[in-house]
SERO-4910 file (N, C-alpha, C, O; in steps of 0.05 Angstrom, whole numbers):
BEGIN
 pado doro    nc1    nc2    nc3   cac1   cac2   cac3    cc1    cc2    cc3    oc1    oc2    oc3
  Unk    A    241   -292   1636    219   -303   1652    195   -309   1635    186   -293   1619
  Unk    A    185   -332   1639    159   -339   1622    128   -332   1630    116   -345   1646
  Unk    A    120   -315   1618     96   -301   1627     73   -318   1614     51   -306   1615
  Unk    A     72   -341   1603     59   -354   1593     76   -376   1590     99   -379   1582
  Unk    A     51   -398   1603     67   -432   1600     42   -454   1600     24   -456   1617
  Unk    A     46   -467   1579     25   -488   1571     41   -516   1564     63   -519   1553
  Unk    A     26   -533   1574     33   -554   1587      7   -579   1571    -16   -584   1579
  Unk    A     17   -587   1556      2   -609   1544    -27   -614   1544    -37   -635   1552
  Unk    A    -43   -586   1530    -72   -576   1529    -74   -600   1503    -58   -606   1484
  Unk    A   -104   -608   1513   -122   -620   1493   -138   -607   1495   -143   -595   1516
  Unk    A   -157   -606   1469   -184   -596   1463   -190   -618   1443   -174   -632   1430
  Unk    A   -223   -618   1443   -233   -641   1424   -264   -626   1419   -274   -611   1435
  Unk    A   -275   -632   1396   -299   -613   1391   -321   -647   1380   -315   -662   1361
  Unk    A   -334   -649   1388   -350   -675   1382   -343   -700   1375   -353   -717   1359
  Unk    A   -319   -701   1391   -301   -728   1391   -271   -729   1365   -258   -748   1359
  Unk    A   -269   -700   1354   -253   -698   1335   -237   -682   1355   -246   -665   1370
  Unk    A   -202   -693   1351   -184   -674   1373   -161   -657   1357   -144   -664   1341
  Unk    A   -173   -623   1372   -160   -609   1348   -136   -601   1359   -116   -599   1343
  Unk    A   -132   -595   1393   -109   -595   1401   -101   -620   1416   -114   -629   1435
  Unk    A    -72   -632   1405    -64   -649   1421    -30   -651   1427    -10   -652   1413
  Unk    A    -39   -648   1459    -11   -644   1470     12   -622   1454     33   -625   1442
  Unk    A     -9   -592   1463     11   -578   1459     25   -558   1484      9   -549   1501
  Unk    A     46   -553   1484     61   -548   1495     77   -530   1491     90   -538   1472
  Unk    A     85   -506   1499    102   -474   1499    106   -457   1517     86   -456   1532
  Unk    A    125   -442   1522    125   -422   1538    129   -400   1517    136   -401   1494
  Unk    A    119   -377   1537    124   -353   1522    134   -331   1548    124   -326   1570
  Unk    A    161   -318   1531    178   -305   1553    167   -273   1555    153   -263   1537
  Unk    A    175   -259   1576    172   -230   1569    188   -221   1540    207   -233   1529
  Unk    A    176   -199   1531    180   -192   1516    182   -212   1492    204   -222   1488
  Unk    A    175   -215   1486    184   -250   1464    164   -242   1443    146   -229   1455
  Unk    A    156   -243   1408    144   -239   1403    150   -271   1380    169   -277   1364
  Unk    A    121   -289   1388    116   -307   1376     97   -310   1351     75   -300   1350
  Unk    A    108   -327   1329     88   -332   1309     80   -355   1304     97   -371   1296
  Unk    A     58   -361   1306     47   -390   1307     33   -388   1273     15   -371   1269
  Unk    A     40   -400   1257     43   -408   1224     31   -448   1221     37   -469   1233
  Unk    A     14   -442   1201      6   -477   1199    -13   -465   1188    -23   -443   1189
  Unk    A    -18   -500   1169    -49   -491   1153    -74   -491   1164    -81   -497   1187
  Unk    A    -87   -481   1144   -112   -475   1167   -130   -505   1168   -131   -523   1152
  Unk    A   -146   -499   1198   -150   -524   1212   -132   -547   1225   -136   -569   1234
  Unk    A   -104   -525   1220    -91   -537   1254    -91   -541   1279    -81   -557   1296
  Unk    A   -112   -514   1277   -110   -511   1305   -110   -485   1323   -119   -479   1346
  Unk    A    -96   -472   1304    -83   -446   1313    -99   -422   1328    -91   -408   1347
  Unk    A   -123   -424   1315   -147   -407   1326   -160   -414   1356   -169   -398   1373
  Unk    A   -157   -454   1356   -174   -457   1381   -151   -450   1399   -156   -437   1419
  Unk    A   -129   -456   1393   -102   -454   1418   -110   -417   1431   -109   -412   1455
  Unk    A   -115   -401   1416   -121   -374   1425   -145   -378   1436   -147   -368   1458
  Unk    A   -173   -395   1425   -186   -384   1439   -181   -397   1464   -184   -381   1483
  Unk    A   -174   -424   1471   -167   -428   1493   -153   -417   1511   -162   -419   1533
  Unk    A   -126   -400   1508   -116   -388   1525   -124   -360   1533   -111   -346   1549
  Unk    A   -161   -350   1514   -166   -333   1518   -187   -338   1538   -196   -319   1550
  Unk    A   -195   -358   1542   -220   -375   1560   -248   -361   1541   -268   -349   1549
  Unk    A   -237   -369   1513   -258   -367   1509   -276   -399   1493   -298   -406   1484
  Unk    A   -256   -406   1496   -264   -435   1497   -247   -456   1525   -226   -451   1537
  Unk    A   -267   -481   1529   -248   -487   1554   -230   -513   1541   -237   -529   1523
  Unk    A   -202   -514   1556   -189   -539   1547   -201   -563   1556   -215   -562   1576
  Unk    A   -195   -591   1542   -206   -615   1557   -183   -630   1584   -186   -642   1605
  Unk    A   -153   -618   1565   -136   -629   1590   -109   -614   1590   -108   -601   1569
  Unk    A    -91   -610   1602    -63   -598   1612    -62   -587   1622    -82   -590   1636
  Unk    A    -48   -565   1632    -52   -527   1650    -34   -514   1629    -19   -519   1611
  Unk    A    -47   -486   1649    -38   -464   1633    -29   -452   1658    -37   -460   1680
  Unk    A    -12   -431   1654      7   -418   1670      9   -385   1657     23   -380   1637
  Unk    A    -12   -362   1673    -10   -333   1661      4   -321   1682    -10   -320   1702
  Unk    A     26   -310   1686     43   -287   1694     42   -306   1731     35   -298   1753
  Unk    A     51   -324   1724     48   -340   1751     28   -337   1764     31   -332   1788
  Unk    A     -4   -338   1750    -26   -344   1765    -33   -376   1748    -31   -371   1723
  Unk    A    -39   -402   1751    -45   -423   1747    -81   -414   1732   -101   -412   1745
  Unk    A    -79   -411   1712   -113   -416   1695   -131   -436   1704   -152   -431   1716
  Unk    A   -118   -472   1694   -124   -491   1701    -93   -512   1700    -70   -507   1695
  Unk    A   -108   -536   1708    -93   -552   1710   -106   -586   1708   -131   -583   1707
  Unk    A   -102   -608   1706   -124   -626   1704   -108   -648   1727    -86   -659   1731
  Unk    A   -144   -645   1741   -133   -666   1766   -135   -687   1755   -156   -692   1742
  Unk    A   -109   -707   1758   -110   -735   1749   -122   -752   1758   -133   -769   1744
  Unk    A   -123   -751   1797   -135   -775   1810   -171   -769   1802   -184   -790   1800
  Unk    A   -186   -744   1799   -209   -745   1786   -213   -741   1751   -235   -743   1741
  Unk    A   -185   -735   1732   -190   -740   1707   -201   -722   1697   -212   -732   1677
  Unk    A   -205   -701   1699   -211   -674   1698   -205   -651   1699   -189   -645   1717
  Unk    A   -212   -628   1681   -195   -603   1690   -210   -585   1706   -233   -579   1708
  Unk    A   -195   -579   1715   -200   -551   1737   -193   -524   1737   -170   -516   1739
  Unk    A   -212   -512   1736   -202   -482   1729   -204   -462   1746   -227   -458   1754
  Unk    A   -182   -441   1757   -192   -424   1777   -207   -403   1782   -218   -388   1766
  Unk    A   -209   -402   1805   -238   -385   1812   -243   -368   1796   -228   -363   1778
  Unk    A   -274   -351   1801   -276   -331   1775   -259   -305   1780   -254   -291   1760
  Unk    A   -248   -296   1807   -231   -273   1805   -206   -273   1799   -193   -252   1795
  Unk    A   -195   -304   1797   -171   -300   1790   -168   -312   1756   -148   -318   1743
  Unk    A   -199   -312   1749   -196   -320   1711   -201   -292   1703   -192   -284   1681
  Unk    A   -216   -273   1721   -222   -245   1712   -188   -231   1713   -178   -219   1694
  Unk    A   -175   -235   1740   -159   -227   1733   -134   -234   1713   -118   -216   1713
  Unk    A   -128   -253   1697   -126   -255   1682   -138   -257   1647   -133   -264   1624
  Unk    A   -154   -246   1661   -168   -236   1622   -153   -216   1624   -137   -213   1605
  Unk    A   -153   -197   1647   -143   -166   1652   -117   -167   1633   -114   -150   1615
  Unk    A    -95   -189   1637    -67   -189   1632    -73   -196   1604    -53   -191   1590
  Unk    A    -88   -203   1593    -88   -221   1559   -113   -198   1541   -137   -193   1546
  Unk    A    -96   -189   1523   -109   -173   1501   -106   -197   1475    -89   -214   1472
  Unk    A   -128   -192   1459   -143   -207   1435   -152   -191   1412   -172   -177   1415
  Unk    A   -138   -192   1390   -143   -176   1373   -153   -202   1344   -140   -217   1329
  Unk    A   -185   -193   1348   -188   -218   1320   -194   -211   1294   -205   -189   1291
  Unk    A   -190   -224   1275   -190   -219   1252   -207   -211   1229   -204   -210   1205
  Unk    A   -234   -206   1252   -258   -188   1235   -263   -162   1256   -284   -151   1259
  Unk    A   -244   -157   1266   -240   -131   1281   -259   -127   1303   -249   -117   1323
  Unk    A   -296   -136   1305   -302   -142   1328   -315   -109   1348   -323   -107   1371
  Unk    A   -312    -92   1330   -317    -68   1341   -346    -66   1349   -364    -80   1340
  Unk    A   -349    -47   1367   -381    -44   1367   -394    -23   1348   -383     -1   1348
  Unk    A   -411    -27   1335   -417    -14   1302   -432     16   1317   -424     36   1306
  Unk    A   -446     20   1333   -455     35   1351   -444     54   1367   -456     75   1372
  Unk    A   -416     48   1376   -404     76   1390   -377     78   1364   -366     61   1351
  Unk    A   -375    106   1364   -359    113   1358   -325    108   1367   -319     99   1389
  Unk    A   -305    115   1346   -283    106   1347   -273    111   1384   -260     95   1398
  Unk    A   -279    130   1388   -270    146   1420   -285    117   1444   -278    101   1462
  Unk    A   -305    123   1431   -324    104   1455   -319     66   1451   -319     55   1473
  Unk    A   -317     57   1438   -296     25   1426   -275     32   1446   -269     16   1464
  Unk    A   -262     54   1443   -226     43   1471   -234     51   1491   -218     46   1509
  Unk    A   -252     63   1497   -256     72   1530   -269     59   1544   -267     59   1569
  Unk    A   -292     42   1525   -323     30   1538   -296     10   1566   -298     10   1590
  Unk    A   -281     -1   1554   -281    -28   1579   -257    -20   1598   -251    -36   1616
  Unk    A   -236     12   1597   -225     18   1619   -243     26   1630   -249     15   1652
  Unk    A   -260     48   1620   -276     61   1645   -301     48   1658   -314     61   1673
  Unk    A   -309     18   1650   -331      4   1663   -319    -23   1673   -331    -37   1688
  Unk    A   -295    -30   1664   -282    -60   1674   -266    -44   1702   -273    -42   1726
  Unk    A   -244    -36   1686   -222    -24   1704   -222      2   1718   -202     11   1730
  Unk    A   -257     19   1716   -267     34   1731   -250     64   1734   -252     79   1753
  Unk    A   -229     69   1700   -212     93   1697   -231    116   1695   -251    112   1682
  Unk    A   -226    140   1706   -241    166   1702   -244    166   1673   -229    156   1657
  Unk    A   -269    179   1668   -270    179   1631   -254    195   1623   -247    191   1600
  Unk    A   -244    217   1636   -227    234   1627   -198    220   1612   -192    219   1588
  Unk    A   -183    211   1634   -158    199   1632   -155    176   1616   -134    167   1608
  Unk    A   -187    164   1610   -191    146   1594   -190    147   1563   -183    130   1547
  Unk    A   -205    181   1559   -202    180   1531   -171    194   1527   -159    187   1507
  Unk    A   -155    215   1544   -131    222   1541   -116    201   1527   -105    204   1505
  Unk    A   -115    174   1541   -107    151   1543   -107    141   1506    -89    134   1491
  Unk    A   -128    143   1504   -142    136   1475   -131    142   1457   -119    128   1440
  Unk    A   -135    177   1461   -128    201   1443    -88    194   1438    -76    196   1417
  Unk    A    -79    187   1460    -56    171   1443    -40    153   1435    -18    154   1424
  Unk    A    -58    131   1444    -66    110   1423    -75    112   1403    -68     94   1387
  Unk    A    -91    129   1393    -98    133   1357    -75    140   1339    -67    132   1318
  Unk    A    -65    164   1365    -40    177   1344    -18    159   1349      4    166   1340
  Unk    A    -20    139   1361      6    113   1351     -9    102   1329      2    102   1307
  Unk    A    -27     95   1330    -38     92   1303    -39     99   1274    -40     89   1251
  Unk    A    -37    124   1287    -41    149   1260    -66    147   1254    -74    145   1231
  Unk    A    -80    148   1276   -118    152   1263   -124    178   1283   -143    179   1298
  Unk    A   -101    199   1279   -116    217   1301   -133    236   1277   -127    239   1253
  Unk    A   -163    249   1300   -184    254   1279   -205    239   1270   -222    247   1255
  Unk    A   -203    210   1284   -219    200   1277   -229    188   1309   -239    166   1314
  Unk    A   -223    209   1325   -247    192   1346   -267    186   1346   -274    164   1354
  Unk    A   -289    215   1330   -324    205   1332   -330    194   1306   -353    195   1297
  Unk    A   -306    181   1292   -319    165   1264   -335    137   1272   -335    132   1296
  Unk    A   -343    126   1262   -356    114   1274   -347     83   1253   -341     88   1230
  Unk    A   -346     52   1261   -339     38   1246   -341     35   1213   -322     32   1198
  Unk    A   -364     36   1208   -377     39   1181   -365     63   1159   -363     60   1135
  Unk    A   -360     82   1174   -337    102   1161   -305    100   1159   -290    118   1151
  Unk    A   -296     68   1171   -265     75   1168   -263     54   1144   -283     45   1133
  Unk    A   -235     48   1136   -238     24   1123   -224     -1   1143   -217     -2   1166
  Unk    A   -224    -21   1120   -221    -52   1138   -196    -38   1160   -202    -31   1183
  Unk    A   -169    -34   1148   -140    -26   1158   -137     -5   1182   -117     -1   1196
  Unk    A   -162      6   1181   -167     40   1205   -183     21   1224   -173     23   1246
  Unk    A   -207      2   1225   -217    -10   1239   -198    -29   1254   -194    -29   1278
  Unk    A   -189    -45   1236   -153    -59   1257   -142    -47   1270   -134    -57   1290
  Unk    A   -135    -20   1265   -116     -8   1277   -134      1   1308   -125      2   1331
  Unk    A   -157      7   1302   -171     19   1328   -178    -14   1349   -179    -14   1374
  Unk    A   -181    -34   1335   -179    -59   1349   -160    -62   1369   -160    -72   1391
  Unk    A   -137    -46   1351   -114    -55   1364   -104    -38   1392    -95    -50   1411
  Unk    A   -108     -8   1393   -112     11   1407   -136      8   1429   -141     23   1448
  Unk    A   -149    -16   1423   -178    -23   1439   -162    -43   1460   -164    -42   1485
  Unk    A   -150    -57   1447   -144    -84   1463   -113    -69   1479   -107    -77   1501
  Unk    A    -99    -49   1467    -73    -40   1490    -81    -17   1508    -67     -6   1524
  Unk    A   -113    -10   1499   -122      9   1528   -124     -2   1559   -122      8   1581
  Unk    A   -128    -30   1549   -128    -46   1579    -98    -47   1584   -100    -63   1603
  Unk    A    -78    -43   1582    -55    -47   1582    -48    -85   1589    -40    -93   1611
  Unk    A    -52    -99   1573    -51   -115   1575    -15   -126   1573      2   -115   1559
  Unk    A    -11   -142   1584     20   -152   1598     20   -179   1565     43   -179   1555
  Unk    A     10   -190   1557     13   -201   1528    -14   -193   1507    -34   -183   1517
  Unk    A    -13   -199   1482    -22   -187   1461    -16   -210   1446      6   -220   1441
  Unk    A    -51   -220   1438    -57   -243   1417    -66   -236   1389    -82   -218   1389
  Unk    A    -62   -245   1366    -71   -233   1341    -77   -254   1327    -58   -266   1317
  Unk    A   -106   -263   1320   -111   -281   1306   -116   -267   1273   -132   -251   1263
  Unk    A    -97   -280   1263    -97   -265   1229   -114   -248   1227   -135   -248   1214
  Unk    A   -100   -225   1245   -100   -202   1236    -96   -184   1217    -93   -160   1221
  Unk    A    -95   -195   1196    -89   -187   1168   -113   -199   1155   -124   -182   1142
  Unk    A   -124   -221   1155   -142   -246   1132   -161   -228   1120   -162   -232   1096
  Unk    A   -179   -207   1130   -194   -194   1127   -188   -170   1115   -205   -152   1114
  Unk    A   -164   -167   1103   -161   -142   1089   -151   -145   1065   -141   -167   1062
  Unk    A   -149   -131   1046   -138   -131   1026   -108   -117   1020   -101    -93   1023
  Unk    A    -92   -137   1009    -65   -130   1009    -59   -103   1012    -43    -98   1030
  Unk    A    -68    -83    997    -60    -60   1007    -56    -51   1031    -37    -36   1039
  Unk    A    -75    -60   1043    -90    -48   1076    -70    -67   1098    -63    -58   1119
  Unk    A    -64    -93   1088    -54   -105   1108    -25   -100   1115    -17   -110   1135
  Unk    A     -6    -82   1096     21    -65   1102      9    -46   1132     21    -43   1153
  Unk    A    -11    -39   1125    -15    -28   1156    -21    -25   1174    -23     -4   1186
  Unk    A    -29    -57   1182    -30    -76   1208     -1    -83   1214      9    -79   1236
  Unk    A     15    -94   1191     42   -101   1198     59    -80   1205     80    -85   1216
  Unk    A     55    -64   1201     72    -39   1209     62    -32   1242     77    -31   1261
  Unk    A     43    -29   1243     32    -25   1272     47    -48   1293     62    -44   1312
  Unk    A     38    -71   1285     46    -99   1298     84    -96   1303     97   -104   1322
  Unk    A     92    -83   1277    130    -88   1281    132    -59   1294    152    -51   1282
  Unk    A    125    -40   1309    123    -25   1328    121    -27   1348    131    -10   1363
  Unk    A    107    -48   1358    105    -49   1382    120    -78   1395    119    -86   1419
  Unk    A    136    -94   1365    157   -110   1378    187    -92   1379    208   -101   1386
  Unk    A    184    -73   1373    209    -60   1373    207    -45   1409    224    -42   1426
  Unk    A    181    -41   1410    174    -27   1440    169    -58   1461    158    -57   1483
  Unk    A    179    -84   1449    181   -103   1469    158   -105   1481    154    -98   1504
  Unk    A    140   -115   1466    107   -112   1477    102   -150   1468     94   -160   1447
  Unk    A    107   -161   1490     97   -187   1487     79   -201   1469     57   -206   1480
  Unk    A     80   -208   1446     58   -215   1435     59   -248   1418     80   -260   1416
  Unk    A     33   -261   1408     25   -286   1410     12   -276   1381     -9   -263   1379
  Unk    A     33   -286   1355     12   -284   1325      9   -306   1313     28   -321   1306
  Unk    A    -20   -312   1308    -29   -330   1290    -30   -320   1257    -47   -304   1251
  Unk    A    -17   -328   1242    -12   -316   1222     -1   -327   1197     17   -344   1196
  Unk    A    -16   -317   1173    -12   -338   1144     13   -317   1119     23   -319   1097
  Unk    A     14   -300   1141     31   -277   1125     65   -285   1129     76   -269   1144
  Unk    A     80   -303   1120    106   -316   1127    129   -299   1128    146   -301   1145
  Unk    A    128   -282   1107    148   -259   1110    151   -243   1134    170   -241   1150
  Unk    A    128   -232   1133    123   -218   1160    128   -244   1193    142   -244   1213
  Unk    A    110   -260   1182    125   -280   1216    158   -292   1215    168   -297   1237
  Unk    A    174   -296   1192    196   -289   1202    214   -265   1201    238   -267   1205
  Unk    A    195   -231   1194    210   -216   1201    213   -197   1230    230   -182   1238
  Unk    A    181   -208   1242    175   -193   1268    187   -211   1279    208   -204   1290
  Unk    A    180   -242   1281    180   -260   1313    209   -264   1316    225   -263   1297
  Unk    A    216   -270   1349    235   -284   1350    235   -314   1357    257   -325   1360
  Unk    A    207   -330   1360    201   -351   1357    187   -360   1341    167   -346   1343
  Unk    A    182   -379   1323    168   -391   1308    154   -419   1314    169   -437   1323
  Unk    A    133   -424   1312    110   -452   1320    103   -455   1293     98   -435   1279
  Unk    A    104   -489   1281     92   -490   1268     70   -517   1270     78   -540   1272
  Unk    A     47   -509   1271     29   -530   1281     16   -539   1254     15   -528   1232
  Unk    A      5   -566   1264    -10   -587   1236    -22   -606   1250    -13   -616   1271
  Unk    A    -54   -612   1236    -68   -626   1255    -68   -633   1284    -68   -654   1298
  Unk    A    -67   -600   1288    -72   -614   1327    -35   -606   1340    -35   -596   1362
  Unk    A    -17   -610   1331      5   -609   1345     26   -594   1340     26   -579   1320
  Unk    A     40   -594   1352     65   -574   1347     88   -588   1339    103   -601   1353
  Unk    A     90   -584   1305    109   -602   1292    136   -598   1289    153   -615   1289
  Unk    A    138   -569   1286    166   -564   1295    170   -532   1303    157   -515   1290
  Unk    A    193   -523   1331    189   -495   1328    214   -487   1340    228   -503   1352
  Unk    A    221   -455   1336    251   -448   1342    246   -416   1326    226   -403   1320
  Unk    A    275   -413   1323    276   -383   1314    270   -386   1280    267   -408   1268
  Unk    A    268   -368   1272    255   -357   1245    276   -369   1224    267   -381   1204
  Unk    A    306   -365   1229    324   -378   1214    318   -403   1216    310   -412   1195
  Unk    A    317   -418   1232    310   -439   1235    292   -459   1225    300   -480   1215
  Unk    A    268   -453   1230    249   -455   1224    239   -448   1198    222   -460   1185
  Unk    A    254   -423   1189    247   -421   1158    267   -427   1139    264   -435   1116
  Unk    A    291   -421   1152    322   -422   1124    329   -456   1135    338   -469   1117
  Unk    A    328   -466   1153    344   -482   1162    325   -517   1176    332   -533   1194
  Unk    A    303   -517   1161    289   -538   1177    294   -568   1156    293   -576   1133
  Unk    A    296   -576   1175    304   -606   1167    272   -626   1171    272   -649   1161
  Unk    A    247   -618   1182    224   -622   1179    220   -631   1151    234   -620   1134
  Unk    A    204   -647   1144    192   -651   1107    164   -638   1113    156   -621   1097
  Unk    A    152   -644   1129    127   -631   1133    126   -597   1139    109   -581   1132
  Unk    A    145   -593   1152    153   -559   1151    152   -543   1118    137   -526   1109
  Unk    A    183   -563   1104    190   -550   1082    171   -552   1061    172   -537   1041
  Unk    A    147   -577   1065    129   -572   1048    102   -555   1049     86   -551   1031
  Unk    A    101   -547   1071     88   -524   1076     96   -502   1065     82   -491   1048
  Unk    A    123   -491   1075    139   -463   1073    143   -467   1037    150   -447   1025
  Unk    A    139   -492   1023    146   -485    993    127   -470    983    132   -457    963
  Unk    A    103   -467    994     85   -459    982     86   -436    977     74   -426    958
  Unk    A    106   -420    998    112   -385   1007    133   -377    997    137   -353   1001
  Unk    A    149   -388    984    174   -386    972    176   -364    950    168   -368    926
  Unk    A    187   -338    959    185   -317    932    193   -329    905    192   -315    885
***
């Protein structure tokens, strides 16, 4: 079943069009990697399906609630009401690639602030909640550290424990790695291939190739604006008959 479905979204930023006519579903459990050079695209497609930017034209489709859609006979898109865009933020977790924490509360208080003031959870059950989320992490001990005391790789990981306290039904990762240094980024990827083994729906934007064909079971590869070619990882990486694919993927070639 497709818990996510997009339907020929444009976006355009001062008459330059960065998405055009793209188009995907994404199934339960499915864990996708969206791969392309940078200024494809890849970033606005997330923020759009995070509403945090708006599309200019297509629909979107979250867990069979309609986002938007664009009325033709007025040429326009339309987006639904604010309780049913709130309730779907609820379903969509966002994990970005400068981690985004608040520098001010401590590690405990970052995963609790938005169950217990969005989704209105007792603080108690909220930080229980937390407390083991860290230790999937392996940051237990570090509840009252505070951002500035972890490093780049302990701050991702608490991002990440931030964004699955809402229990979110899919999980977006905009290069989630870019900001770290090789060392550090083995353990984002380790976290990330954990929780596709636990079938946890997820949506990666990502320049790390090894890793996106060893987590995903779908592969996107986008270039200026579109979706040029996509399929499974064999596919897409051992087996593409694309020229514009394979001259990309030469670049990654051990």
């Amino acid at each position: 079943m497709a818990i996510l479905e997009i339907r020929n979204i444009a976006k355009s930023f001062d008459g330059n069009q960065v998405l055009r006519d793209i188009s995907f579903d994404v199934e339960q459990g499915q864990v996708v990697a969206v791969i392309g050079p940078s200024g494809s695209g890849k970033s606005t497609l997330l923020r759009c399906i995070n509403q945090l930017e708006k599309a200019d034209g297509g629909e979107m489709t979250v867990d069979g609630t309609k986002m938007f859609h664009t009325d033709e006979a007025k040429n326009k898109i339309v987006y639904a009401s604010k309780q049913e865009l709130r309730d779907i933020r609820m379903k969509i977790g966002l994990v970005f690639q400068n981690f985004n924490l608040f520098p001010h509360f401590n590690v405990l208080h970052n995963i609790t602030e938005a169950p217990v003031h969005v989704l209105k959870k007792p603080k108690q059950e909220a930080e229980n909640e937390a407390r083991e989320l860290l230790a999937k992490m392996g940051l237990e001990g570090k509840e009252k550290a505070y951002p500035c005391e972890l490093s780049g790789g302990q701050q991702q990981r608490v991002s990440i424990a931030r964004a699955l306290a809402l229990k979110p039904k899919i999980l977006f990762f905009d290069e989630p790695t870019s900001a770290l240094d090789p060392e550090l980024t083995g353990e984002i990827l380790k976290v990330i291939k954990e929780l596709a083994k636990e079938k946890m729906t997820m949506v990666i934007v990502t320049h790390e190739m090894a890793f996106a064909r060893d987590v995903a079971n779908h592969v996107i590869f986008m270039d200026e604006g579109v979706i040029v070619e996509e399929g499974t990882p064999d596919e897409v990486f051992g087996n593409t008959h694309n020229e514009r694919t394979k001259q990309f993927l030469s670049r990654f070639k051990q």
